[in-house]
Backbone and ligand atoms as CSV (ligand in chain L), in Angstrom:
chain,resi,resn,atom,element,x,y,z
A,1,UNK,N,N,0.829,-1.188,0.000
A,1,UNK,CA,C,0.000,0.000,0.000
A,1,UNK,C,C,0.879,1.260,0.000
A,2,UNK,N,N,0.779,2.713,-0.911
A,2,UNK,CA,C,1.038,3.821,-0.561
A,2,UNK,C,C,0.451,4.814,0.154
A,3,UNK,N,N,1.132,5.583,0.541
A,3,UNK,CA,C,0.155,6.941,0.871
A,3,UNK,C,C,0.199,8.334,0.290
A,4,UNK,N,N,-0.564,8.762,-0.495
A,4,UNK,CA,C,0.026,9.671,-1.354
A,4,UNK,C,C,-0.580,11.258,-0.669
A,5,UNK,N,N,0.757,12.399,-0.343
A,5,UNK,CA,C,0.430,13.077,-0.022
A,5,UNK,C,C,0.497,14.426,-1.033
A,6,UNK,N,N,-0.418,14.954,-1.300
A,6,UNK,CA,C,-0.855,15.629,-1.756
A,6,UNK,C,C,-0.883,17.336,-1.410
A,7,UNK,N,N,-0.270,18.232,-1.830
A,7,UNK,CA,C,-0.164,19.407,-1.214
A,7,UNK,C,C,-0.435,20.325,-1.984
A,8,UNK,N,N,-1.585,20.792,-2.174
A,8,UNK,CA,C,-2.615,21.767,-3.331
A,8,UNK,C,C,-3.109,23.164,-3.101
A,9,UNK,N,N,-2.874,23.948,-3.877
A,9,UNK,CA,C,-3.801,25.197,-3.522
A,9,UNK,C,C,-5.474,25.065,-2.770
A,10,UNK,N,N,-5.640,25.920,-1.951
A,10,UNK,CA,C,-7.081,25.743,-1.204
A,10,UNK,C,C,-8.599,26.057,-2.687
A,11,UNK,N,N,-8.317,26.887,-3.366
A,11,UNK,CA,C,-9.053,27.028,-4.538
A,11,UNK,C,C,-9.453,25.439,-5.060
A,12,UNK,N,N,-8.112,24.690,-5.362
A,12,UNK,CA,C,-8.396,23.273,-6.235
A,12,UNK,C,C,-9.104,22.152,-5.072
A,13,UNK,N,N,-8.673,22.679,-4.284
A,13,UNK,CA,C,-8.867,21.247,-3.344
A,13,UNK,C,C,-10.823,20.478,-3.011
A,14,UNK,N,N,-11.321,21.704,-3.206
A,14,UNK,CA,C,-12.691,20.810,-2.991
A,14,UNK,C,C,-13.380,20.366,-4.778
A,15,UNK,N,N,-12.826,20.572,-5.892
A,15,UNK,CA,C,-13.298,19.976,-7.104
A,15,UNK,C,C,-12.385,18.750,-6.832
A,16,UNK,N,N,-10.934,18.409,-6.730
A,16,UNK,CA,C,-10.138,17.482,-6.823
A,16,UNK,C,C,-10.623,16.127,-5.543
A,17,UNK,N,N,-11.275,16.442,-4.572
A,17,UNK,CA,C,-11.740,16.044,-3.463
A,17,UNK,C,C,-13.143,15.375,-4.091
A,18,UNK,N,N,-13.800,15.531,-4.597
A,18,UNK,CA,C,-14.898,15.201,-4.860
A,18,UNK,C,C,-14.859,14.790,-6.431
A,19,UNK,N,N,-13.539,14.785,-7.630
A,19,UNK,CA,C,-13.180,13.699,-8.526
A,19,UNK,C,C,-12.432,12.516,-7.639
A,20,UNK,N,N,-11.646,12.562,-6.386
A,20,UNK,CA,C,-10.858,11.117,-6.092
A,20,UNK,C,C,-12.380,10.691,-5.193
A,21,UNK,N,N,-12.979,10.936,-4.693
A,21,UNK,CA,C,-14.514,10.505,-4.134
A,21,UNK,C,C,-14.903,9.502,-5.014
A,22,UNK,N,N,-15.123,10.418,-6.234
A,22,UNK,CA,C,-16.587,9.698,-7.391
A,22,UNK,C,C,-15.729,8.552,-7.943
A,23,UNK,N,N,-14.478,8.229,-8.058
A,23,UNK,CA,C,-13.286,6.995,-8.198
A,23,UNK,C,C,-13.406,6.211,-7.153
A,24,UNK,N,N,-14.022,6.579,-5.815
A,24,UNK,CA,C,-13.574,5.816,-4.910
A,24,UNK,C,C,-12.938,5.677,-4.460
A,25,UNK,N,N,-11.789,6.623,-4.168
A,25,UNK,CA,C,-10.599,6.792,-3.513
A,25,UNK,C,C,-11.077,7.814,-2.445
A,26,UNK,N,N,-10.412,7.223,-1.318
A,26,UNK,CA,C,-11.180,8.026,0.493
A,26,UNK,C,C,-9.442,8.657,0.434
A,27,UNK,N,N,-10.305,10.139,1.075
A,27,UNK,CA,C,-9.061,10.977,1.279
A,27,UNK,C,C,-9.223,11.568,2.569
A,28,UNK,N,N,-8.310,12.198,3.450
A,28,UNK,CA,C,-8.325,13.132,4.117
A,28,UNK,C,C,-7.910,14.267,4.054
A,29,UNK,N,N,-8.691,15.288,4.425
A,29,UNK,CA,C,-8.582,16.862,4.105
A,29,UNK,C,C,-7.416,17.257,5.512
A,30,UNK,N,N,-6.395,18.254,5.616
A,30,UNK,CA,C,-5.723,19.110,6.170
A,30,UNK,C,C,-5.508,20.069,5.917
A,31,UNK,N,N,-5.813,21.427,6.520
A,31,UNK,CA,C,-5.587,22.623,6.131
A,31,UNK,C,C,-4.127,22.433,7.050
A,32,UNK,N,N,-3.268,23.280,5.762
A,32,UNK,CA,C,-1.800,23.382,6.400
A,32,UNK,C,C,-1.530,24.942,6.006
A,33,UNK,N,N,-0.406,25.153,6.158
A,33,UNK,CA,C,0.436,26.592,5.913
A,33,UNK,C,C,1.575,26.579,5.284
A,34,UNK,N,N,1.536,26.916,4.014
A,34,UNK,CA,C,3.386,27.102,3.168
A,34,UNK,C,C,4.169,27.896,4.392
A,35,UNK,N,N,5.435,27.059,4.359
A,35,UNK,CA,C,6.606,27.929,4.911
A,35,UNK,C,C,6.871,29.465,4.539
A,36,UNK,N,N,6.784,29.075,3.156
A,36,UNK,CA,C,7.292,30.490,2.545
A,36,UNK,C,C,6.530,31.500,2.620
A,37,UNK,N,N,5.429,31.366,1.713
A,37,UNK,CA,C,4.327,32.182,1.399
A,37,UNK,C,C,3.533,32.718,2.885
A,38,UNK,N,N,3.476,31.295,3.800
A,38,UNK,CA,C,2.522,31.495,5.217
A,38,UNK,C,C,1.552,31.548,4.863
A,39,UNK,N,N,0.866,31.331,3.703
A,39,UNK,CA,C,-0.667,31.655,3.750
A,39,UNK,C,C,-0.773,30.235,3.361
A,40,UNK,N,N,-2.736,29.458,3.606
A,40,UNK,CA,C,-3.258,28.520,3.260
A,40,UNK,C,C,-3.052,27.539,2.326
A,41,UNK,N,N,-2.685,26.559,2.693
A,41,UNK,CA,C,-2.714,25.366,1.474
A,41,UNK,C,C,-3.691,23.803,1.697
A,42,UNK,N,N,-3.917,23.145,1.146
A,42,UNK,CA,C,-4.472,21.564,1.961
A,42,UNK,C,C,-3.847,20.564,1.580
A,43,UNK,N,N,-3.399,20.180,2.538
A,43,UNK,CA,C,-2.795,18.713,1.919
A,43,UNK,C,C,-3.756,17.597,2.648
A,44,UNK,N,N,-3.747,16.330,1.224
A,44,UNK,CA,C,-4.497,15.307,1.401
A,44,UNK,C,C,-3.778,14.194,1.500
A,45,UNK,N,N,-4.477,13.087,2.224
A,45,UNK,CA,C,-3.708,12.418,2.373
A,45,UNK,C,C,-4.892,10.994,1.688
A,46,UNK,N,N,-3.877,10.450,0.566
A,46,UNK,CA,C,-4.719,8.718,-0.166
A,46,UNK,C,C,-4.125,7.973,0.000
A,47,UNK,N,N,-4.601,7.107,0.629
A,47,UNK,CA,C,-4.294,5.519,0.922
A,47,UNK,C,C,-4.800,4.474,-0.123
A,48,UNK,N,N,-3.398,3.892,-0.930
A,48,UNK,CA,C,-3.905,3.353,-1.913
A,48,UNK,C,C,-3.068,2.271,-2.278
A,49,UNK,N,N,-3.866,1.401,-3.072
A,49,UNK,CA,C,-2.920,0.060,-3.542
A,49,UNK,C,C,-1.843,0.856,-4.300
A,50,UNK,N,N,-0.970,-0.115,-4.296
A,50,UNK,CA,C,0.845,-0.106,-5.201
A,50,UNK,C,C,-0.530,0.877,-6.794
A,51,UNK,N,N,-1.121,-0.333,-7.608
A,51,UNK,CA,C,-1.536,-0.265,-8.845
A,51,UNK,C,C,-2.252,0.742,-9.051
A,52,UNK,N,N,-3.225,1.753,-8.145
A,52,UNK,CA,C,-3.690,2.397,-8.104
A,52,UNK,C,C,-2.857,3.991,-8.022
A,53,UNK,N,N,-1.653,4.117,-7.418
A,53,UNK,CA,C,-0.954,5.641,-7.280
A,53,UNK,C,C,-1.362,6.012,-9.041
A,54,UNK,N,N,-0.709,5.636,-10.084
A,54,UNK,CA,C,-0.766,6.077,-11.431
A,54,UNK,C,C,-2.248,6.847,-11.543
A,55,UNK,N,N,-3.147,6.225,-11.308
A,55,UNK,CA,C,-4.739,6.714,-11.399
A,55,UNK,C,C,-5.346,8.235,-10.635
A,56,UNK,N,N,-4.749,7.863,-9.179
A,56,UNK,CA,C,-4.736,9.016,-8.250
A,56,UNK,C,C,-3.722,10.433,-9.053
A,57,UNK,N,N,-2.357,10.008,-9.612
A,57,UNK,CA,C,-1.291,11.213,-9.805
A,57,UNK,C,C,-2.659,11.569,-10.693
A,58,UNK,N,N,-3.105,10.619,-12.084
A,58,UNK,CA,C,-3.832,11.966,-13.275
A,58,UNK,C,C,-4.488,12.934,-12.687
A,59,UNK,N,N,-5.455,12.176,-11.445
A,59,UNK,CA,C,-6.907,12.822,-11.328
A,59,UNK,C,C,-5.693,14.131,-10.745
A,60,UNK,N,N,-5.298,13.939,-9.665
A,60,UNK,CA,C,-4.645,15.391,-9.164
A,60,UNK,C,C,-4.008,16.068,-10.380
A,61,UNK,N,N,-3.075,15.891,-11.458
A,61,UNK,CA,C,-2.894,16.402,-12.283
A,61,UNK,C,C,-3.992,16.984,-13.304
A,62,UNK,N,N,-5.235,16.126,-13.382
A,62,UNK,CA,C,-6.105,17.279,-14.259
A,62,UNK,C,C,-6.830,18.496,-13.243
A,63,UNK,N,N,-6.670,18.341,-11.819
A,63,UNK,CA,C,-7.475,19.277,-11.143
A,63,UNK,C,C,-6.881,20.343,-10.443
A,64,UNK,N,N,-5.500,20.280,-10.818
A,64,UNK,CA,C,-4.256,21.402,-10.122
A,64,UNK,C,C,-3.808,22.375,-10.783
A,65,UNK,N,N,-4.054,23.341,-11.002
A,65,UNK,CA,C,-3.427,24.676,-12.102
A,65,UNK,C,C,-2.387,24.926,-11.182
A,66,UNK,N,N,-1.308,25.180,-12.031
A,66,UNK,CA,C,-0.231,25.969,-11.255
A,66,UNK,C,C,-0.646,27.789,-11.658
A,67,UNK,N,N,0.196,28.633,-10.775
A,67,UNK,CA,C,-0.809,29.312,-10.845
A,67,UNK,C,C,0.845,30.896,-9.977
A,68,UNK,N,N,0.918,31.783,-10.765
A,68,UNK,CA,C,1.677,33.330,-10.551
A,68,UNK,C,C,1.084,33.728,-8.711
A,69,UNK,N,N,1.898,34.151,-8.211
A,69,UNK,CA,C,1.175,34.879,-7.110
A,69,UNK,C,C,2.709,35.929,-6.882
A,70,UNK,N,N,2.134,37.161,-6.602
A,70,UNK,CA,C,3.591,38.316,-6.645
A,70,UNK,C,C,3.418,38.333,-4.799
A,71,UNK,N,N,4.248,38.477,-4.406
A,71,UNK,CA,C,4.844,38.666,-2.641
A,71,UNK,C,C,5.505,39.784,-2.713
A,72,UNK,N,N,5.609,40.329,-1.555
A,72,UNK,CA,C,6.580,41.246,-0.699
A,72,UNK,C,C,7.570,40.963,-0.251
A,73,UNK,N,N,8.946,40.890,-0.606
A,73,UNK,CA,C,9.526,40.221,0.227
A,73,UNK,C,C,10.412,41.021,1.605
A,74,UNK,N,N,11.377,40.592,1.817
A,74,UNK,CA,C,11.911,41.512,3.133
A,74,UNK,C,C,12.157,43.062,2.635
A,75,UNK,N,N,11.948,44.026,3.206
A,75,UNK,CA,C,11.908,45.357,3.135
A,75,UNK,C,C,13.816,45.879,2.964
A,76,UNK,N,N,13.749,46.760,1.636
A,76,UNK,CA,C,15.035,47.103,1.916
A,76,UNK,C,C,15.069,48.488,2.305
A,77,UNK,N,N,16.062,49.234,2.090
A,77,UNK,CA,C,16.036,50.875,2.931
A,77,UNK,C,C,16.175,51.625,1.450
A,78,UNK,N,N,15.449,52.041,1.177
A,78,UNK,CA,C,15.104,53.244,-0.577
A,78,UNK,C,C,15.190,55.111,0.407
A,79,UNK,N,N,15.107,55.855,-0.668
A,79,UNK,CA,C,14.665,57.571,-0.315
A,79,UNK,C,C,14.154,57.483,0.395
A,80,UNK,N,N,12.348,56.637,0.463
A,80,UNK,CA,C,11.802,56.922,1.190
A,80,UNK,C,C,11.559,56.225,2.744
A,81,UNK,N,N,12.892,55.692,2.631
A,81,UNK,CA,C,12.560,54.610,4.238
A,81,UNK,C,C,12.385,53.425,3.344
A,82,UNK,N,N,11.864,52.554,4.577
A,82,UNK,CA,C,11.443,51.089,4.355
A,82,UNK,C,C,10.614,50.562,3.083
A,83,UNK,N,N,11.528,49.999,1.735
A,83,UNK,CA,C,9.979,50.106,0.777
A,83,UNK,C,C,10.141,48.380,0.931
A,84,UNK,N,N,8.920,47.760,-0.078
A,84,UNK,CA,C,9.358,46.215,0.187
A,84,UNK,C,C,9.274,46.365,-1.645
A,85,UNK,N,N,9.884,45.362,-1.978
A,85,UNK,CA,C,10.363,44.847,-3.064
A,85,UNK,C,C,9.338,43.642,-3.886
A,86,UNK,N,N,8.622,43.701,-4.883
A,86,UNK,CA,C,7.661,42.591,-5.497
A,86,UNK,C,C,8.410,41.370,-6.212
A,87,UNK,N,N,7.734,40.381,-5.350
A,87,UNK,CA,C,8.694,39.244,-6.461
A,87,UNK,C,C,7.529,37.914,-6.721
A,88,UNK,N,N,7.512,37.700,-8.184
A,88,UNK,CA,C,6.447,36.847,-8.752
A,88,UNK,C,C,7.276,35.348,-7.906
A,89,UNK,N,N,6.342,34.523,-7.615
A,89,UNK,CA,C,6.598,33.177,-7.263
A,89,UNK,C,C,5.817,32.288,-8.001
A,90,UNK,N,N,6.108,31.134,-8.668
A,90,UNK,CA,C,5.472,30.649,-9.329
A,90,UNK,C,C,4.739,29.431,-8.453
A,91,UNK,N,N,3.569,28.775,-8.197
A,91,UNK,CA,C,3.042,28.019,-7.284
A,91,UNK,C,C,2.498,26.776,-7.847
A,92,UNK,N,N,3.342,25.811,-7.593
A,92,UNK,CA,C,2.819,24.518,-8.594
A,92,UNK,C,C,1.321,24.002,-8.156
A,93,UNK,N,N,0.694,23.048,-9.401
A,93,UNK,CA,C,0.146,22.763,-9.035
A,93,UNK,C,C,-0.439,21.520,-7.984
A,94,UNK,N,N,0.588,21.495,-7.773
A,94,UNK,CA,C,0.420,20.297,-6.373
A,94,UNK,C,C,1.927,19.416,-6.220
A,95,UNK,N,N,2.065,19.832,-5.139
A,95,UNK,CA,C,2.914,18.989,-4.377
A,95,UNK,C,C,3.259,17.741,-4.303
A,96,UNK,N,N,4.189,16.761,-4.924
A,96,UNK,CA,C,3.117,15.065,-4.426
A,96,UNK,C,C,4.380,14.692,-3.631
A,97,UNK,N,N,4.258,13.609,-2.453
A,97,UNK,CA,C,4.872,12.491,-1.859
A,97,UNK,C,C,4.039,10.942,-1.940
A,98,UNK,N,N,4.717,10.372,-2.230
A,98,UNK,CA,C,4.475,8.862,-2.445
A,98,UNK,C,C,4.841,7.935,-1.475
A,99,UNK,N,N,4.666,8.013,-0.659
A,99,UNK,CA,C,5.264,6.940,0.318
A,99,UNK,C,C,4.891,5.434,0.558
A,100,UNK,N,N,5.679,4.259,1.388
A,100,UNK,CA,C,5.187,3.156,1.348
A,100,UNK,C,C,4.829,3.011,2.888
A,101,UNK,N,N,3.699,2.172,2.287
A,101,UNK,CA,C,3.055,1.909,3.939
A,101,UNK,C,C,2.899,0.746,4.378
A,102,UNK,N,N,3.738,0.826,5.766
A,102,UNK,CA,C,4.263,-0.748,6.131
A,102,UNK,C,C,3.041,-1.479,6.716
A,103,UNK,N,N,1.836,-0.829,7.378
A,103,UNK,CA,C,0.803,-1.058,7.701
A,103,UNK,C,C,-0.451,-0.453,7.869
A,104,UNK,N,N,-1.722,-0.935,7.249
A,104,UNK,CA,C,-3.058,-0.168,7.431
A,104,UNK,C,C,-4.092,-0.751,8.301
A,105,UNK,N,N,-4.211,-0.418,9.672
A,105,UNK,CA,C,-4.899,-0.928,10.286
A,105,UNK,C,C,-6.310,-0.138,10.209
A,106,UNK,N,N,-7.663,-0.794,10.242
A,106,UNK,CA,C,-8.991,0.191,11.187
A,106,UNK,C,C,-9.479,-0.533,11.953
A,107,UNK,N,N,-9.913,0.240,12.882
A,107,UNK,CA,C,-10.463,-0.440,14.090
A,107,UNK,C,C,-12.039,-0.321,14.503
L,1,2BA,P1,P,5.162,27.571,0.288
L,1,2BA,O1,O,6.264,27.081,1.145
L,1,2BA,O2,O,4.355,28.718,0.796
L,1,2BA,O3,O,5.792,27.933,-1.147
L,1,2BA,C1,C,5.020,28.536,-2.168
L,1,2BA,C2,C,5.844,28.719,-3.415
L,1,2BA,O4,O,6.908,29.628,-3.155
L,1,2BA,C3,C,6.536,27.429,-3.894
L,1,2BA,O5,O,5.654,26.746,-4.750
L,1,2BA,C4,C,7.773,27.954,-4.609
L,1,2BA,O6,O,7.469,28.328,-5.960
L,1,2BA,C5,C,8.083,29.215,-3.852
L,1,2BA,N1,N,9.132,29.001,-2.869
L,1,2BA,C6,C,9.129,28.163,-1.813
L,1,2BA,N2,N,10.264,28.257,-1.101
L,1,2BA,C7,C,11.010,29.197,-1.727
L,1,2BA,C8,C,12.301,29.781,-1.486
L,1,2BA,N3,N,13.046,29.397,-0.434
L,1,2BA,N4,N,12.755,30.720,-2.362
L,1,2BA,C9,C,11.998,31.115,-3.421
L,1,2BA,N5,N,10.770,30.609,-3.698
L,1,2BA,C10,C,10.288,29.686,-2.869
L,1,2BA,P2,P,5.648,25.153,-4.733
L,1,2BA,O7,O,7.044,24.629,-4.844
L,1,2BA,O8,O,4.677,24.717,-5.768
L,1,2BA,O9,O,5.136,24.728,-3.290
L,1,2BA,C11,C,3.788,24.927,-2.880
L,1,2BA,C12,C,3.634,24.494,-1.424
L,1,2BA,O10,O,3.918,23.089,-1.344
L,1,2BA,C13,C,4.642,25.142,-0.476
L,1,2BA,O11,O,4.123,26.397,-0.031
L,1,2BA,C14,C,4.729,24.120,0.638
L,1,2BA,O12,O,3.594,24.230,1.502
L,1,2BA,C15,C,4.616,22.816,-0.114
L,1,2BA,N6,N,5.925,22.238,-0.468
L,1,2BA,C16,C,6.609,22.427,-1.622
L,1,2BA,N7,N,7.735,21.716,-1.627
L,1,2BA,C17,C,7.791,21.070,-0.442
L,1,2BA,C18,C,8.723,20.172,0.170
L,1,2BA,N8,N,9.880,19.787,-0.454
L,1,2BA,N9,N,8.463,19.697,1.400
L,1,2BA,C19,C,7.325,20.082,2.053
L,1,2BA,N10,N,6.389,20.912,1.535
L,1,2BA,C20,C,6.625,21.406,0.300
């Protein structure tokens, strides 16, 4: 079994949530926080046979736009004092980890 973790913009996450559903693939929702950015992201977490990851990557790949977002970054010292500086970051569309899972218990 894998576990595929999934780390998506908050925009994609409830269409992509409700295509791995209608497949039959059970997910769990987490609202998390980018390091960088600090603002909102969700990562999901699918528990899935070996044969099945290939099926799960499309669906997340047709439901993830990568996607421009411009930031502020640290303030430098200009004429007028403190200005901050704009810098485009480009934001993929999803994150993936694949991991193997040594055991799936429910109780
Ligand atoms: P954030 O950490 O908020 O990063 C958002 C976007 O900012 C990243 O997009 C990347 O384009 C840029 N970025 C991140 N760190 C940077 C840095 N030190 N310098 C310049 N630009 C930087 P993505 O790479 O698509 O990542 C989207 C989100 O996925 C990340 O949000 C983070 O929550 C997660 N993520 C990405 N790579 C990861 C990793 N290796 N381990 C854990 N989480 C990861």
């Amino acid at each position: 079994m894998k576990l595929v973790m999934a780390i998506v913009h908050d925009d994609d996450a409830h269409r992509l949530i409700r295509e791995l559903n209608s497949d039959d693939f059970s997910v769990t929702k987490l609202s998390s926080t980018g390091g960088f950015l600090k603002s909102g992201n969700t990562t999901l977490l699918i528990g899935v046979s070996k044969d099945k990851v290939d099926n799960v990557l499309d669906i997340i790949k047709k439901n993830c736009q990568t996607r421009k977002e411009l930031i502020s970054i640290t303030p430098v010292t200009g004429d007028a004092g403190f200005i901050s500086v704009p810098m485009e970051v480009n934001i993929g569309g999803a994150t993936i980890f694949v991991l193997d899972v040594e055991n799936n218990y429910k109780f």
